[in-house]
N, C-alpha and C positions, 0 to 999 in steps of 0.2 A: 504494500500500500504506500504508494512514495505521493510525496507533499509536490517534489519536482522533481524534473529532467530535465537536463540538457547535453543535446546529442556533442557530442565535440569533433566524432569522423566518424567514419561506416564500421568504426571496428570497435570504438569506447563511447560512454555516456555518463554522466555524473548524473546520480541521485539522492535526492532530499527525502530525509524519512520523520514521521513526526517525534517526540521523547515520548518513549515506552514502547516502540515500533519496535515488534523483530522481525529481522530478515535474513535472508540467507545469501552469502559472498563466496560464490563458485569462480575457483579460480585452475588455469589447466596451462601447460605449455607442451608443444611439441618439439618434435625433431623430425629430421628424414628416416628416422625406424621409428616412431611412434609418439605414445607420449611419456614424457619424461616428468609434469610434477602433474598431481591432483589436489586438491584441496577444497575444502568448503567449510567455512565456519557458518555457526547461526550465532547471529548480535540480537543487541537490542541497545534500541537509540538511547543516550540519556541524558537527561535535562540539563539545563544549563547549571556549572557548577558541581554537578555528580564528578564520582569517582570513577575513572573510564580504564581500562585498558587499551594502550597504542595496538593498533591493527596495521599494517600495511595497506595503503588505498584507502583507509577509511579514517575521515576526518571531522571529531577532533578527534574519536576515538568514539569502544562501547566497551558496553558488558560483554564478555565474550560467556554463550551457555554451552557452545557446543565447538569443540574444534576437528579436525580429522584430515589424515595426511596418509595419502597411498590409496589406489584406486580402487582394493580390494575392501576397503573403509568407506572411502567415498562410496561405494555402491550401495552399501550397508545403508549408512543414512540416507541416500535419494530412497532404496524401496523403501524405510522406515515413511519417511516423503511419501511417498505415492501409497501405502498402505493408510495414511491420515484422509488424504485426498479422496481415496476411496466411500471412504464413511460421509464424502460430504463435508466436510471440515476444511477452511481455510488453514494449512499448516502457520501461516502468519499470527494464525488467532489462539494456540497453542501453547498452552501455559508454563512458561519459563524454566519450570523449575520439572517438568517434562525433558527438554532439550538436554539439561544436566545431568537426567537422570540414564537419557541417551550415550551420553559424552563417559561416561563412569563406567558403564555397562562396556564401552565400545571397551576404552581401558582395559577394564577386565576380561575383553574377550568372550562377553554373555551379550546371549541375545538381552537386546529394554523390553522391556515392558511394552504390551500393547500398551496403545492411546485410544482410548473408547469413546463414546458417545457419552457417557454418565461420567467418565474424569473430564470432559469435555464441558458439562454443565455442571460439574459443581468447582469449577473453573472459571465460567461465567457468574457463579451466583459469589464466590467468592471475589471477585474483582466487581462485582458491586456489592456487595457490604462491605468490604475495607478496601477505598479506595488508594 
């Protein structure tokens, strides 16, 4: 859910995201045999003043919930990604503290925790009662 874009060439774009956004920063490079990095973190934007971790690319910085390096990872978290999206669920709209428990699991080499429809809403009801 970005606040803005601006294209800068047919291959980059800078994007504005609002404080308390999370998003996801897939990043890849190749070679002439293939590809050589993978990557993908999930952030989350945060206010002005908050305590941030430096990201590469991302300015002034975020929360980092979820990091992952090597493609056999990165794969892991896109299905984890596309098994949310299945259910109908904006992965963007996916409760923070989900992404971490992703990022821990990856660590330890265990499959996470499904994301269900019920950790889903009481996700929503908990981010309106304490906002």
């Amino acid at each position: 859910h970005t606040v803005r874009e601006v294209r800068l060439d047919p291959y980059r774009r800078e994007v504005s995201f609002a404080p308390g956004s999370v998003f996801a920063f897939v990043r890849w490079s190749s070679n002439d045999y293939g590809t050589v990095l993978s990557r993908i973190d999930i952030l989350q934007a945060v206010r002005a003043g908050e305590a941030c971790a430096t990201v590469a690319f991302v300015s002034p910085g975020a929360a980092i919930l979820l990091q992952s390096f090597g493609w056999p990872k990165v794969e892991r978290v896109l299905q984890h990604i596309d098994a949310i999206e299945a259910l109908g669920i904006d992965p963007a709209d996916v409760a923070p503290d989900h992404w971490r428990h992703v990022q821990n699991r990856l660590a330890a080499n265990e499959p996470p925790r499904r994301y269900t429809r019920l950790r889903h809403r009481a996700w929503l009801h908990r981010r309106r009662v304490m906002p």
